[in-house]
C-alpha positions as CSV (number, residue, x, y, z in Angstrom):
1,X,-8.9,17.4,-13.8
2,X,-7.7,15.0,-11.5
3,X,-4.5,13.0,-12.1
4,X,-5.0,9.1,-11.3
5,X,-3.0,6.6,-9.6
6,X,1.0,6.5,-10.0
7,X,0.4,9.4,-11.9
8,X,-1.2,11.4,-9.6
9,X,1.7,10.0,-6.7
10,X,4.7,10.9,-8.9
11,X,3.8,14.7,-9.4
12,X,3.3,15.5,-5.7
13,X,7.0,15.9,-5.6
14,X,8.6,15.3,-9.2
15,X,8.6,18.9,-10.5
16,X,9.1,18.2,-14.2
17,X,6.5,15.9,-14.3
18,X,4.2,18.3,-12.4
19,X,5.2,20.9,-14.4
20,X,4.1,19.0,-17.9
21,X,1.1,18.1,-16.5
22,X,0.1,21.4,-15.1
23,X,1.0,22.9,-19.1
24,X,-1.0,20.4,-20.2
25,X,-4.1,21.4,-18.7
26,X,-3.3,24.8,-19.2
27,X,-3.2,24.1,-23.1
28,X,-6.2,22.1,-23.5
29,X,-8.5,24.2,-21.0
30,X,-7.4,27.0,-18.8
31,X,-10.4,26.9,-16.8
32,X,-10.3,23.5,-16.0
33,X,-9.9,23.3,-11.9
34,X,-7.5,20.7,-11.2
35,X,-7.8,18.9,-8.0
36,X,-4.7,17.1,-6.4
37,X,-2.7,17.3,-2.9
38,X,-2.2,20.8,-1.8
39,X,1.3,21.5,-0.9
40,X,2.5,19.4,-3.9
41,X,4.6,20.3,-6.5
42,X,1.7,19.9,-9.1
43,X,0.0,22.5,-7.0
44,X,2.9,24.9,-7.3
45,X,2.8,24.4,-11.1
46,X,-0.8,24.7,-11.7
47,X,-1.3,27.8,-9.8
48,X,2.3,29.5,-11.2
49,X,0.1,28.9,-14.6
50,X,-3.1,30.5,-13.1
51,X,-5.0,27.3,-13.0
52,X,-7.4,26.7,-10.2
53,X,-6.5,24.0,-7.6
54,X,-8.9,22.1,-5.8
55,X,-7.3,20.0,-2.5
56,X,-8.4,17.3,-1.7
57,X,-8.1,14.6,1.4
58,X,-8.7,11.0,1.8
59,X,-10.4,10.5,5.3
60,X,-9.1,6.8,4.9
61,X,-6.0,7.2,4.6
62,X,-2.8,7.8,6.7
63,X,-0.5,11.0,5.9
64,X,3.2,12.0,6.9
65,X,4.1,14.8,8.8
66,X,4.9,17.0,5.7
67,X,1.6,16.3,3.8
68,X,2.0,13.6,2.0
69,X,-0.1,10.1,1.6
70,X,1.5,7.2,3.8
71,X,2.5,4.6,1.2
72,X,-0.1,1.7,0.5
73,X,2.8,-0.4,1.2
74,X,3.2,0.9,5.0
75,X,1.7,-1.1,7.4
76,X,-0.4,2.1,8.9
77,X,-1.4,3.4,5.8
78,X,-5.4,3.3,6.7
79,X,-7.7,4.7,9.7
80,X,-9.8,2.0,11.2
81,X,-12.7,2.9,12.4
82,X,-14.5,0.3,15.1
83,X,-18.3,1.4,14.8
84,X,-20.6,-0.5,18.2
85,X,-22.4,-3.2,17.3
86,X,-26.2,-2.8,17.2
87,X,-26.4,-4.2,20.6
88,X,-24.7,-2.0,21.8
89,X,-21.5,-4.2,23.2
């Protein structure tokens, strides 16, 4: 189970939230691997309820020295990538 969008931005460090979320999944299937941002507070939750954790990264995407996504708003919040062109120049 993977949380989307704000959602999935909000638990990385809002404990109560993570913590609902984490029960959640825990009630409705146990054995449900949950995927999110390891070293987030959803991770703590999930796996202090025995559910299985998945990480995951975004190889497009910018993140802080602790972990965490660099905000879509942030002017480096993406890795470009310049590829050649086909002729080579």
């Amino acid at each position: 189970m993977k949380p989307h969008g704000a959602l999935y931005n909000t638990i990385v460090t809002h404990r109560d939230q993570a913590a609902a979320v984490a029960e959640a999944v825990r009630v409705v299937d146990a054995g449900l691997p949950v995927l999110g941002l390891a070293g987030s507070a959803f991770f703590d939750e999930a796996q202090a309820r025995g559910l299985r954790t998945v990480p995951e990264a975004f190889a497009d995407r910018a993140y802080r020295p602790d972990g965490q996504l660099v905000s879509r708003r942030h002017p480096v919040r993406c890795f470009m990538i310049r590829l050649p062109s086909p002729s080579g120049c």
